[in-house]
Biopython code that builds the backbone (N, CA, C, O; Angstrom):
import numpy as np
from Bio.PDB.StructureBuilder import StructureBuilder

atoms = [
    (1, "UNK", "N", (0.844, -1.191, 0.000)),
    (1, "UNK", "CA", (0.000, 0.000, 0.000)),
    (1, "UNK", "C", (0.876, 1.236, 0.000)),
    (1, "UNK", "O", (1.757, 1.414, 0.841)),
    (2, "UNK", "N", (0.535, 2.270, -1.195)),
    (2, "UNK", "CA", (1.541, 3.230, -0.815)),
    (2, "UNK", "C", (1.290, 4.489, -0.215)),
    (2, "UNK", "O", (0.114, 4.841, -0.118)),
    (3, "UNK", "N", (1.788, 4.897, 0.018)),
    (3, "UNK", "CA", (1.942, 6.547, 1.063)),
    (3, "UNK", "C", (1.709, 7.676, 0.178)),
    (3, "UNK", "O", (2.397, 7.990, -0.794)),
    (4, "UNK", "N", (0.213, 8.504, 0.807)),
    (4, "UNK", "CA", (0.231, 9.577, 0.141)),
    (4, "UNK", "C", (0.494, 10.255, 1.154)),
    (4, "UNK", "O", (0.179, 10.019, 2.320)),
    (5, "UNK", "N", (1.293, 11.431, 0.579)),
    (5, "UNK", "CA", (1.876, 12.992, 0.923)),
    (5, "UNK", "C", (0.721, 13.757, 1.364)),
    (5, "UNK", "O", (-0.116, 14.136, 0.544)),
    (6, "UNK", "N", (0.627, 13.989, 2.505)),
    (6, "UNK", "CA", (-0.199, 15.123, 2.967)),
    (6, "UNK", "C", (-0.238, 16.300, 1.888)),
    (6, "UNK", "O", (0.710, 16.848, 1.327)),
    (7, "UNK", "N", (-1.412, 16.497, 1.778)),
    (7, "UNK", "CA", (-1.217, 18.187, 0.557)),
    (7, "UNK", "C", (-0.797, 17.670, -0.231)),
    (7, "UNK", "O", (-1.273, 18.504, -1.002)),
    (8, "UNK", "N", (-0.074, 16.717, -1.168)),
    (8, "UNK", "CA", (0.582, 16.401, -2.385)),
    (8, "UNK", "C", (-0.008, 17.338, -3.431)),
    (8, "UNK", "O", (-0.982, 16.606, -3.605)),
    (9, "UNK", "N", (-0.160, 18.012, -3.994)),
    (9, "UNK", "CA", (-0.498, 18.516, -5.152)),
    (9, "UNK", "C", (-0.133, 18.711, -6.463)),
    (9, "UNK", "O", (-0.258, 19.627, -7.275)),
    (10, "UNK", "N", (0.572, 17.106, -6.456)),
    (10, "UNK", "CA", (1.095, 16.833, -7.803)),
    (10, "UNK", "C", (0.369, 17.017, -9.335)),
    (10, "UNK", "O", (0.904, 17.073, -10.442)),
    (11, "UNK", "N", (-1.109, 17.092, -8.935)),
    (11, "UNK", "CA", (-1.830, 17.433, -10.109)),
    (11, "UNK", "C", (-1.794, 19.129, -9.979)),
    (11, "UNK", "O", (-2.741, 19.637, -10.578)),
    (12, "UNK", "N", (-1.042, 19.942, -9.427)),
    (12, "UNK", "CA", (-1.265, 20.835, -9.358)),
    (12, "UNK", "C", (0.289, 21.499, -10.194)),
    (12, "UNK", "O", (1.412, 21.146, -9.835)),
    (13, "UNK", "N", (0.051, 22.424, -11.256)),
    (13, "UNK", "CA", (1.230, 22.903, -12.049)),
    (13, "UNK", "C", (1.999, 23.737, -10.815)),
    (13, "UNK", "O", (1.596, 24.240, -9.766)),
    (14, "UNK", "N", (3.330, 23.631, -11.474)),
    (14, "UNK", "CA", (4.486, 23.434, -10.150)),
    (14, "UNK", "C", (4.198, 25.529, -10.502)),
    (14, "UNK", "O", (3.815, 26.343, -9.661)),
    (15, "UNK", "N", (4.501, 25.769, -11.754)),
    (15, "UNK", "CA", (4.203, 27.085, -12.495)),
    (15, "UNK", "C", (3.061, 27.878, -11.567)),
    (15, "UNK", "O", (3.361, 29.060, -11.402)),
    (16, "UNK", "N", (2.099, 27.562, -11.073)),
    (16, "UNK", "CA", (1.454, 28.001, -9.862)),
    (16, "UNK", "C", (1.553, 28.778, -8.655)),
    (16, "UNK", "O", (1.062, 29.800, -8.178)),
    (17, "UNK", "N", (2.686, 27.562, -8.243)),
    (17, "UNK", "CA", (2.697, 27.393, -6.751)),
    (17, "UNK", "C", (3.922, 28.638, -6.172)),
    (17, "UNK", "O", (4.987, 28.920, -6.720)),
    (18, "UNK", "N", (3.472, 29.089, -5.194)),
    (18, "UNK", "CA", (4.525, 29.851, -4.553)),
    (18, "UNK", "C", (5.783, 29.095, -4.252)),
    (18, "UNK", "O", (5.710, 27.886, -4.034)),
    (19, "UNK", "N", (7.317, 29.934, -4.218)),
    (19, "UNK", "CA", (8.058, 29.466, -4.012)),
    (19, "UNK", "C", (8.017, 28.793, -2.581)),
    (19, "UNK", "O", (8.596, 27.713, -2.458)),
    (20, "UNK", "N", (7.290, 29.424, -1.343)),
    (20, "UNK", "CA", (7.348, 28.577, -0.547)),
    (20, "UNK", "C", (6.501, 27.571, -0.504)),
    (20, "UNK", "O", (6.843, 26.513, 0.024)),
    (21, "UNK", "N", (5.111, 27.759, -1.117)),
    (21, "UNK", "CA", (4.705, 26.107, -1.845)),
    (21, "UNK", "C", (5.268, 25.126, -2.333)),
    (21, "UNK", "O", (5.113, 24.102, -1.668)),
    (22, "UNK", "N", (6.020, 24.999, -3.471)),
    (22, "UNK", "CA", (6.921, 24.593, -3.939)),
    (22, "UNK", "C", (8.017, 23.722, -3.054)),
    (22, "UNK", "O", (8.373, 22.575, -3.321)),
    (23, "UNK", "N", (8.461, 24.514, -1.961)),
    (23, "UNK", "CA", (9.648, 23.971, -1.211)),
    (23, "UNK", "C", (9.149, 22.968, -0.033)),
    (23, "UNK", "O", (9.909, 22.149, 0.484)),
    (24, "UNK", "N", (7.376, 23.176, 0.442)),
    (24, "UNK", "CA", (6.571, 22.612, 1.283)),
    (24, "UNK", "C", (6.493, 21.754, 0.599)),
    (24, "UNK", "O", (6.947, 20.739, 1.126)),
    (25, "UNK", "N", (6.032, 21.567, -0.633)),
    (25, "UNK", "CA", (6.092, 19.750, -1.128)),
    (25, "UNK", "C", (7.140, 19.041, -1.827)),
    (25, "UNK", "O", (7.075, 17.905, -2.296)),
    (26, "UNK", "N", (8.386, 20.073, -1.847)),
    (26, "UNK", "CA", (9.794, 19.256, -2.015)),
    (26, "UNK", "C", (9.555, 18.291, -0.807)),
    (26, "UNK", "O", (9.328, 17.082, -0.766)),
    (27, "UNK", "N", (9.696, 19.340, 0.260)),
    (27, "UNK", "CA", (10.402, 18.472, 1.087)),
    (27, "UNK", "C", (8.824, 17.339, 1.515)),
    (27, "UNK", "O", (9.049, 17.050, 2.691)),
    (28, "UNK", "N", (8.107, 16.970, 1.307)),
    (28, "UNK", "CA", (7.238, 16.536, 1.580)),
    (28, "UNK", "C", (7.456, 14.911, 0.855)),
    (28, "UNK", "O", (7.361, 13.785, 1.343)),
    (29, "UNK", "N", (7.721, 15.302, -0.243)),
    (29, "UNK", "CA", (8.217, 14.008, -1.343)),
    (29, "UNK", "C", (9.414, 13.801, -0.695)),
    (29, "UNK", "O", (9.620, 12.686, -0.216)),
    (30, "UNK", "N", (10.053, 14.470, -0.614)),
    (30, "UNK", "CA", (11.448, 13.997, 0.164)),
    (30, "UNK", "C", (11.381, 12.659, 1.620)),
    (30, "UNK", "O", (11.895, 11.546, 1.731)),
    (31, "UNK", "N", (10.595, 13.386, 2.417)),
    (31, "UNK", "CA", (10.047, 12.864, 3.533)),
    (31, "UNK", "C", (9.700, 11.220, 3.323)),
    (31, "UNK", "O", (10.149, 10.287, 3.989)),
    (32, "UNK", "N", (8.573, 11.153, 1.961)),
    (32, "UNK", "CA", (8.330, 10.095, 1.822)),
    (32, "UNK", "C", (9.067, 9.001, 1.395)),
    (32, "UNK", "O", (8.997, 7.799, 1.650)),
    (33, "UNK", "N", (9.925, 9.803, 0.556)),
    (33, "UNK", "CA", (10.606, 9.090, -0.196)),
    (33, "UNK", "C", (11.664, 7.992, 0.665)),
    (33, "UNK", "O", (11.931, 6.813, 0.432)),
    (34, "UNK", "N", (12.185, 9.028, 1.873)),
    (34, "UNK", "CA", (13.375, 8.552, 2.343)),
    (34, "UNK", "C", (12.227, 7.549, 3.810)),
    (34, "UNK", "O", (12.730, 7.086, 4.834)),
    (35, "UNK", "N", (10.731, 7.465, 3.461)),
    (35, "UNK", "CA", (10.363, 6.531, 4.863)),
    (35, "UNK", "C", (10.580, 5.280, 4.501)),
    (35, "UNK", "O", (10.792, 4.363, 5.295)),
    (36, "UNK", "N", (10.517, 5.130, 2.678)),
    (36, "UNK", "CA", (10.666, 3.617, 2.233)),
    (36, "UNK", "C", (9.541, 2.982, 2.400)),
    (36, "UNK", "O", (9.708, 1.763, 2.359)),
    (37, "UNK", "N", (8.331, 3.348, 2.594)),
    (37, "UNK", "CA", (7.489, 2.643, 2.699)),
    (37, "UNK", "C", (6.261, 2.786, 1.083)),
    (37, "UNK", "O", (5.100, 2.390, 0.975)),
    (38, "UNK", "N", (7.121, 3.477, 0.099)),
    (38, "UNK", "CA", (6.125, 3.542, -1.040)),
    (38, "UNK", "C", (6.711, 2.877, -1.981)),
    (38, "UNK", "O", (7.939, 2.937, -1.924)),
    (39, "UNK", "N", (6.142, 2.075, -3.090)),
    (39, "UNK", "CA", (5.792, 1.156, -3.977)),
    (39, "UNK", "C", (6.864, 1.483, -5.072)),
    (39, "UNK", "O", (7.128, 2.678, -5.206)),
    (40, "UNK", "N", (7.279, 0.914, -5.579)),
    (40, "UNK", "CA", (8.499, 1.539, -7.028)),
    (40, "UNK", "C", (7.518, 2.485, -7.849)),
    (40, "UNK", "O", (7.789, 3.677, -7.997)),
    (41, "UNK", "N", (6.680, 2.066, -8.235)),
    (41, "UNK", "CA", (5.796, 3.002, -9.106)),
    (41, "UNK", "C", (5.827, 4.643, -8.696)),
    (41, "UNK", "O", (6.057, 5.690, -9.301)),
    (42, "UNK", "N", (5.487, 4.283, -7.407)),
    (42, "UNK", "CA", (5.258, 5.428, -6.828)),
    (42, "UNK", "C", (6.174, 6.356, -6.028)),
    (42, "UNK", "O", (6.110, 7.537, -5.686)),
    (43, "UNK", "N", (7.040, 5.375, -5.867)),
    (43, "UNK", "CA", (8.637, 6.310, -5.729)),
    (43, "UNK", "C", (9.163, 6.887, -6.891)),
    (43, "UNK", "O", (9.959, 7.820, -6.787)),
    (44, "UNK", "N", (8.781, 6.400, -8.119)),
    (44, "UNK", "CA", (9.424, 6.751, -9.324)),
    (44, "UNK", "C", (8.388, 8.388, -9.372)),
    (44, "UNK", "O", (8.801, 9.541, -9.497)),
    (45, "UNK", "N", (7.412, 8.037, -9.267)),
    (45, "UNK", "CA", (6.598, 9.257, -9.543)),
    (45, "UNK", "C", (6.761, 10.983, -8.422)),
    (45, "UNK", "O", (6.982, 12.182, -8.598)),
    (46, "UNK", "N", (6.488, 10.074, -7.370)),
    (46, "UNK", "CA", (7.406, 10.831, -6.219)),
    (46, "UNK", "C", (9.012, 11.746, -6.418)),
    (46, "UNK", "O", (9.281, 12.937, -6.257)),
    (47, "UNK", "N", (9.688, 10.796, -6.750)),
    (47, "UNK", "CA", (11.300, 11.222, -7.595)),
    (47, "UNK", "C", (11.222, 12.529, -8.652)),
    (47, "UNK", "O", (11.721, 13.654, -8.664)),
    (48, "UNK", "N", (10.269, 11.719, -9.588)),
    (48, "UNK", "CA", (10.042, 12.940, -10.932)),
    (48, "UNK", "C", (9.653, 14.076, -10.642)),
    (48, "UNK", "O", (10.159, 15.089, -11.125)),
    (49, "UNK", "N", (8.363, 14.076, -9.519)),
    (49, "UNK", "CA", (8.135, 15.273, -8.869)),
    (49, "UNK", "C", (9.075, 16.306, -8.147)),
    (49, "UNK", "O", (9.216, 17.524, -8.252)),
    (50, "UNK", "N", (9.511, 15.583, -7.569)),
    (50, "UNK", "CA", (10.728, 16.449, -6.866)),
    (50, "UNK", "C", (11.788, 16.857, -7.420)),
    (50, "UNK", "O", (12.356, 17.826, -6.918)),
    (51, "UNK", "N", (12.398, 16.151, -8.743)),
    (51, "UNK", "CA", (13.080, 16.697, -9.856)),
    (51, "UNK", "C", (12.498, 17.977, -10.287)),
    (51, "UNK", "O", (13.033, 19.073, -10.456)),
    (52, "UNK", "N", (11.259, 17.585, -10.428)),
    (52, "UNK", "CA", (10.505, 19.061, -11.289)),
    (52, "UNK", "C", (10.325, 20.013, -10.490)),
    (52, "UNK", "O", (10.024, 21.060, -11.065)),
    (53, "UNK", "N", (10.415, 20.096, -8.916)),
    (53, "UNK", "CA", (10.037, 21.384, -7.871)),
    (53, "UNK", "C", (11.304, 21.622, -7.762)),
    (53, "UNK", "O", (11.715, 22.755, -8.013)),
    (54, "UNK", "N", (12.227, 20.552, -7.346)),
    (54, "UNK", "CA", (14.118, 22.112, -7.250)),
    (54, "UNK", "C", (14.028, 22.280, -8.212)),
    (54, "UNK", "O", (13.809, 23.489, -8.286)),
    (55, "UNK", "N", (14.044, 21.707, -9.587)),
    (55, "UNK", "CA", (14.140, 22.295, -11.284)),
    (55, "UNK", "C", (13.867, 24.315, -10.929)),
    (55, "UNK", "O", (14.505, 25.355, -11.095)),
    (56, "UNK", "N", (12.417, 23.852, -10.333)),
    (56, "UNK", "CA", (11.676, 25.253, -10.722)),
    (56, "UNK", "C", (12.168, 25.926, -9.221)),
    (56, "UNK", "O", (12.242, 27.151, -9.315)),
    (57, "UNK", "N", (12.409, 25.570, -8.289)),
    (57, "UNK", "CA", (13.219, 26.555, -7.159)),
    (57, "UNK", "C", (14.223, 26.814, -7.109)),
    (57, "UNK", "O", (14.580, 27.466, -6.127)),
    (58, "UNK", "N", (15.363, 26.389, -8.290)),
    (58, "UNK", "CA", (16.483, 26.702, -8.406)),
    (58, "UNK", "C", (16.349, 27.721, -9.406)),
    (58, "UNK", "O", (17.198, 28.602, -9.541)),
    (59, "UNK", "N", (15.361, 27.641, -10.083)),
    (59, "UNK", "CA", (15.503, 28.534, -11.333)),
    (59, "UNK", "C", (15.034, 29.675, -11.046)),
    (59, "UNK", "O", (15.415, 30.551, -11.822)),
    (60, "UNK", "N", (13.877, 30.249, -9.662)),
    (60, "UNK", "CA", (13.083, 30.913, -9.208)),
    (60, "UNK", "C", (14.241, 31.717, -8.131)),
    (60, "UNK", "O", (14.399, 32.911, -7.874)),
    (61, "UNK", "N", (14.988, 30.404, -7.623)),
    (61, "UNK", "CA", (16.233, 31.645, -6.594)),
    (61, "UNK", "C", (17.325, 32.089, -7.772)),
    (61, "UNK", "O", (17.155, 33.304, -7.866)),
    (62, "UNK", "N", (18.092, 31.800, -8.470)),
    (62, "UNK", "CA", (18.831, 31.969, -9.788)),
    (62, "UNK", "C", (18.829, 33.273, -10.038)),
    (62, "UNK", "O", (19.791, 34.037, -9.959)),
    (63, "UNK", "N", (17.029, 33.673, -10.537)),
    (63, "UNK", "CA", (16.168, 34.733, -10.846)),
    (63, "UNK", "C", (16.242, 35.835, -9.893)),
    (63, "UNK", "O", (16.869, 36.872, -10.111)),
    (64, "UNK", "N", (15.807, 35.667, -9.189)),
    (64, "UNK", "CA", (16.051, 36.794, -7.312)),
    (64, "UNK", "C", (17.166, 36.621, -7.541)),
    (64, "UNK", "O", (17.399, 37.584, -8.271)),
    (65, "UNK", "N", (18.578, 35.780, -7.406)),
    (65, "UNK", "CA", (19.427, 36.121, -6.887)),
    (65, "UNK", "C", (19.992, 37.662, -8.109)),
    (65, "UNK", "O", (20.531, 38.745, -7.879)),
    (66, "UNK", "N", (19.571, 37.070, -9.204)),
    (66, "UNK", "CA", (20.153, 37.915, -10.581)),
    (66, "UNK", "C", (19.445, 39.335, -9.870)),
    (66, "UNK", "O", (20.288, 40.180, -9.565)),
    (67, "UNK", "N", (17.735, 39.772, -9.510)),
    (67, "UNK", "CA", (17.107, 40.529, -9.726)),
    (67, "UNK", "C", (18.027, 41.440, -8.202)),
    (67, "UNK", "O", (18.078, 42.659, -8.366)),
    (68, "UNK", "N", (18.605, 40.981, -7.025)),
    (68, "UNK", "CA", (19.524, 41.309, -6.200)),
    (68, "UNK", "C", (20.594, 41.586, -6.619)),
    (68, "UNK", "O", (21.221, 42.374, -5.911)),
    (69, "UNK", "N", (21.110, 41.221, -7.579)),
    (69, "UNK", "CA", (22.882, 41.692, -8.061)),
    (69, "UNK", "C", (22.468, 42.769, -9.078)),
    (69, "UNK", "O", (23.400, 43.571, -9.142)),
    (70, "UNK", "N", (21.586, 43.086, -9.800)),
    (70, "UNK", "CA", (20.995, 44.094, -10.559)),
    (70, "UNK", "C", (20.518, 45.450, -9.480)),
    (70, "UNK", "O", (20.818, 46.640, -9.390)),
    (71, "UNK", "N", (19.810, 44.705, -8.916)),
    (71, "UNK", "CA", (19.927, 46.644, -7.792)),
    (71, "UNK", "C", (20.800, 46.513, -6.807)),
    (71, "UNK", "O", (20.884, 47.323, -5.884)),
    (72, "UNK", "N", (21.447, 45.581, -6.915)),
    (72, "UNK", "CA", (22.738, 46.543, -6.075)),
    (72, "UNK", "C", (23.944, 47.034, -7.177)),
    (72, "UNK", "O", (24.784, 47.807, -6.715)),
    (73, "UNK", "N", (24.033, 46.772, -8.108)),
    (73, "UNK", "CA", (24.709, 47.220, -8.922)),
    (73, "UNK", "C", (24.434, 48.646, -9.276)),
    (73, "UNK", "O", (25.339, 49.478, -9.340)),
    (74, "UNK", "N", (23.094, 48.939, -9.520)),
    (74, "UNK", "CA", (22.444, 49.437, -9.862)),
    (74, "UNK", "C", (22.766, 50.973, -8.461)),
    (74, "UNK", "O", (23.330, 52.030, -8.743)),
    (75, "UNK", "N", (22.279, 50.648, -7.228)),
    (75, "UNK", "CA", (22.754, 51.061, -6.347)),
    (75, "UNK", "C", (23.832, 51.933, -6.222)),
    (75, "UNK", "O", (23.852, 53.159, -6.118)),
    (76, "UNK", "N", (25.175, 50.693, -6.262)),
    (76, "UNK", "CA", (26.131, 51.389, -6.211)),
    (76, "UNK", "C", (26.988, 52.271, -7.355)),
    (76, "UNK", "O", (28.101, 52.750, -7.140)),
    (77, "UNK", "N", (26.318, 52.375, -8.490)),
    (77, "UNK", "CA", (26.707, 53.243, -9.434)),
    (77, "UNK", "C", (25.592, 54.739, -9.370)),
    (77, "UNK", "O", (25.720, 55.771, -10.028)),
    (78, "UNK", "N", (24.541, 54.407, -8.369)),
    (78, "UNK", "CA", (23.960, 56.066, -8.340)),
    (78, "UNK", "C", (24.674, 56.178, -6.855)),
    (78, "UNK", "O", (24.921, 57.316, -6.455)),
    (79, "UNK", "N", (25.083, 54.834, -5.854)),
    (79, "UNK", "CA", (25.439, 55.733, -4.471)),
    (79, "UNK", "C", (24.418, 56.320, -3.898)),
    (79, "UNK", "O", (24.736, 57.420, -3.446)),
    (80, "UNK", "N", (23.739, 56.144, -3.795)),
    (80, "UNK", "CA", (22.570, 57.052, -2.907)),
    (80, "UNK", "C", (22.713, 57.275, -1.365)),
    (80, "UNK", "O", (22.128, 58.132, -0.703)),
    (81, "UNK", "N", (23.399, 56.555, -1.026)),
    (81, "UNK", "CA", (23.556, 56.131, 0.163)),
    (81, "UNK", "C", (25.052, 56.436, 0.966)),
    (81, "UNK", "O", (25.197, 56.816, 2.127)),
    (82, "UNK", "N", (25.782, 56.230, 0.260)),
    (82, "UNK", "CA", (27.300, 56.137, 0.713)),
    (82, "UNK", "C", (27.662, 57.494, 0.792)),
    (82, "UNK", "O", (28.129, 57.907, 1.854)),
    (83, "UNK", "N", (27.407, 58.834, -0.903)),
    (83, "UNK", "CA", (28.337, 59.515, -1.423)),
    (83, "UNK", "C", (27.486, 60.812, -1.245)),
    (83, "UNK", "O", (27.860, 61.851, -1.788)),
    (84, "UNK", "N", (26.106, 60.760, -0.335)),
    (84, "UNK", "CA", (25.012, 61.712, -0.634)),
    (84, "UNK", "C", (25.441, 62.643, 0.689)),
    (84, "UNK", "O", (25.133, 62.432, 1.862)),
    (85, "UNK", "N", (26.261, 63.759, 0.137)),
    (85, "UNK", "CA", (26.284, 64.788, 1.396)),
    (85, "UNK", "C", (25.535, 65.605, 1.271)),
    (85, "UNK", "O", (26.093, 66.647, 1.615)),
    (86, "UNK", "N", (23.861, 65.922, 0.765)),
    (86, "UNK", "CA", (23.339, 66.997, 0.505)),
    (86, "UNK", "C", (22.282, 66.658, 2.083)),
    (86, "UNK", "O", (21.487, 67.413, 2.643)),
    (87, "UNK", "N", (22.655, 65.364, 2.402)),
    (87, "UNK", "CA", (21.374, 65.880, 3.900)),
    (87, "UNK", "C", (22.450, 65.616, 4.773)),
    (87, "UNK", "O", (22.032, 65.035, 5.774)),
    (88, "UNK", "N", (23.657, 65.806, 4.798)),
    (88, "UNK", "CA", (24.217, 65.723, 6.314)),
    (88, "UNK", "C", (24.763, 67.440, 6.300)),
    (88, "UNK", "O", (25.128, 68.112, 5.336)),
    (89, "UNK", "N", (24.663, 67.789, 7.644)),
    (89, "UNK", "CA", (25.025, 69.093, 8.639)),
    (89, "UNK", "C", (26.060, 69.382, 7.930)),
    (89, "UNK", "O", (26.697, 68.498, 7.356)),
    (90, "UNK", "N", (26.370, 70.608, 7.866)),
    (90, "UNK", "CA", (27.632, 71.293, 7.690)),
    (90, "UNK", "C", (28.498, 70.970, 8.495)),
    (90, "UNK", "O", (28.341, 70.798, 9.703)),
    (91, "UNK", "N", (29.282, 70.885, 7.998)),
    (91, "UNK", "CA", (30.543, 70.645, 9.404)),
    (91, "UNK", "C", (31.762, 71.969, 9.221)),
    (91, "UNK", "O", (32.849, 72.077, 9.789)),
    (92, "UNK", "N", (31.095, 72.900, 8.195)),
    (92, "UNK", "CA", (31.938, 74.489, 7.993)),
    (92, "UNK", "C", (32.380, 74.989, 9.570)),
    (92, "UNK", "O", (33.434, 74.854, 10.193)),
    (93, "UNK", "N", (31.587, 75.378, 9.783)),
    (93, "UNK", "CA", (31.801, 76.046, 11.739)),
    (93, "UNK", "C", (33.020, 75.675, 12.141)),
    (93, "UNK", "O", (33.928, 76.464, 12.403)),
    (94, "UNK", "N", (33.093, 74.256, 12.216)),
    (94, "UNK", "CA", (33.910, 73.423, 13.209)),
    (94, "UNK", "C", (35.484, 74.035, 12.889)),
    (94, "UNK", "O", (36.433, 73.716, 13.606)),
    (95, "UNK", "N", (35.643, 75.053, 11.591)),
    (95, "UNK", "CA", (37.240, 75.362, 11.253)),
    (95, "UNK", "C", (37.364, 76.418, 11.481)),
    (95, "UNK", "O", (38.534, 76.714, 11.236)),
    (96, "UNK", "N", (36.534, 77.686, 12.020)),
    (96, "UNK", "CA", (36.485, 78.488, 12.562)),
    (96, "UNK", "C", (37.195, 78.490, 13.830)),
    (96, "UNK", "O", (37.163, 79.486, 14.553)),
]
sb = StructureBuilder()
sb.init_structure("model")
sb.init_model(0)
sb.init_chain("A")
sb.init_seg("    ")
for serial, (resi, resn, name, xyz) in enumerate(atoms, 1):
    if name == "N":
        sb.init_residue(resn, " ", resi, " ")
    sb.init_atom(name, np.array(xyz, "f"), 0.0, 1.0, " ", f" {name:<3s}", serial, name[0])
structure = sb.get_structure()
């Protein structure tokens, strides 16, 4: 008899699911996978699934990580932050 996954939503397109959806039924197939108590059929199917959710959470962090190295790049060529002396105090006085 084999083991269904709580929530499994393998009929459900991976393209859908939030990334933390996604990572809730990685590891969910994972779980099962490693109890040993499901059927070859259904480990095979189990397997494919979980191929196809890191597929799409690697490709989804990949993406963020790119869309993070783009504004900080981005960032540090306007400086907004580092090089902006138009709101700090005068410090003229102090050479008086």
């Amino acid at each position: 008899m084999g083991v269904k996954v709580s929530g499994n939503s393998s009929d459900r397109s991976i393209a859908d699911m939030s990334f933390k959806e996604a990572s809730i039924e990685l590891e969910q197939v994972v779980r099962a996978l490693e109890g040993g108590e499901l059927e070859l059929e259904d480990s095979l199917s189990y397997y494919t699934r979980g191929v196809e959710l890191l597929k799409s959470l690697r490709e989804r962090l990949a993406a963020a990580e790119q869309k993070v190295t783009v504004l900080m790049d981005d960032a540090a060529e306007g400086e907004p932050f580092a090089q902006d002396s138009s709101a700090a105090p005068s410090t003229g006085f102090l050479d008086d």
